[in-house]
Kinemage of the C-alpha trace (Angstrom):
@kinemage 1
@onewidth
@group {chain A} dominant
@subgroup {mainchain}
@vectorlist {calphas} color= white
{ca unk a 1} P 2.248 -13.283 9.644
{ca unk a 2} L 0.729 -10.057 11.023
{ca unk a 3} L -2.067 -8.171 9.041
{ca unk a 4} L -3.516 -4.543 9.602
{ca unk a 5} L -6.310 -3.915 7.498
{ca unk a 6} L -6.973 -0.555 7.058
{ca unk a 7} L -9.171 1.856 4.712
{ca unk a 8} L -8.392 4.388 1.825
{ca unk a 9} L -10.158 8.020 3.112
{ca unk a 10} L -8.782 10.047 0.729
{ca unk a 11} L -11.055 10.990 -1.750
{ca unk a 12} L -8.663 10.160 -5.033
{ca unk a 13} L -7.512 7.039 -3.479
{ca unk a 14} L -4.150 6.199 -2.995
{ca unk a 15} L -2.301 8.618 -4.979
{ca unk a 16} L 1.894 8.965 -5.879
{ca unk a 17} L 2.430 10.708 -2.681
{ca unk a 18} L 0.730 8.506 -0.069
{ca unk a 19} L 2.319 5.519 -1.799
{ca unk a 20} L 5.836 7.009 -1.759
{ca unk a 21} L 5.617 7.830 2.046
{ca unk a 22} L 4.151 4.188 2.446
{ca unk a 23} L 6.957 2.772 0.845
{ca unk a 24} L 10.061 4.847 2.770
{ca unk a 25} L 8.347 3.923 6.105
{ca unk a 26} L 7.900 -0.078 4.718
{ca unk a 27} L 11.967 0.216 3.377
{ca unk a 28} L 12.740 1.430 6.712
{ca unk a 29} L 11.627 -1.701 8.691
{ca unk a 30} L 14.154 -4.131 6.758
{ca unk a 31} L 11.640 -7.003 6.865
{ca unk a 32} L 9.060 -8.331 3.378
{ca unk a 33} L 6.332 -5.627 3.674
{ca unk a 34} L 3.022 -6.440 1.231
{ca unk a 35} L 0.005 -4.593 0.393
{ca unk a 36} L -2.945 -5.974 -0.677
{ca unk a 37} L -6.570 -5.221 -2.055
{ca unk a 38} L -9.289 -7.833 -0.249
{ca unk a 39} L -9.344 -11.367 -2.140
{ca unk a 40} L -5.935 -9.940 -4.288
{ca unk a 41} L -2.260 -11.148 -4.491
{ca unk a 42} L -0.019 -9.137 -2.335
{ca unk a 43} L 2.813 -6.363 -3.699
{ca unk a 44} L 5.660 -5.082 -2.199
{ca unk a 45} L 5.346 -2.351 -0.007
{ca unk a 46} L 8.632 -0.694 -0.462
{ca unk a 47} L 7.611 -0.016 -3.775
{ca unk a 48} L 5.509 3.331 -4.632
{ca unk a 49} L 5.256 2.320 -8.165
{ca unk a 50} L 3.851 -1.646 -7.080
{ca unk a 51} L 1.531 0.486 -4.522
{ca unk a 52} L -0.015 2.300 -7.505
{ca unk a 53} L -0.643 -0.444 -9.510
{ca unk a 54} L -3.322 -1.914 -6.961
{ca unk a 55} L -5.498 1.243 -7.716
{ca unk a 56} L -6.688 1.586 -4.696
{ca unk a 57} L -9.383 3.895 -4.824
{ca unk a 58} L -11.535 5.551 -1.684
{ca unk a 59} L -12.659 3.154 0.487
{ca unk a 60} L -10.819 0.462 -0.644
C-alpha cells in the first residue's frame, strides 16, 4: 500500500471545507482511500464527515 504523510498548517485544523475537497478528489480516484492520525485506525477518505471525526488539529 502507498502512504503520504503529510501535515495540518492551517491554523483551525482540518475544518468542513478542506475535508470536503479531500474527499471529492479521494471519490474521484475510484480506488479505497484512508486517512489516518499517527498510531490511529484509518477512515475513509471519500468521506468529509469520517475526515472530521479524526479532529485533526494544526500540526497534526
Amino acid at each position: 500500500m502507498h502512504t503520504v504523510t503529510v501535515t495540518v498548517g492551517s491554523a483551525v485544523g482540518l475544518h468542513a471545507r478542506p475535508a470536503g475537497i479531500i474527499a471529492e478528489a479521494a471519490e474521484e480516484l475510484g480506488s479505497e482511500v484512508l486517512i489516518a492520525l499517527p498510531g490511529e485506525e484509518g477512515v475513509d477518505a471519500a468521506s468529509a464527515l469520517m475526515i472530521m471525526t479524526l479532529g485533526a488539529g494544526n500540526g497534526a
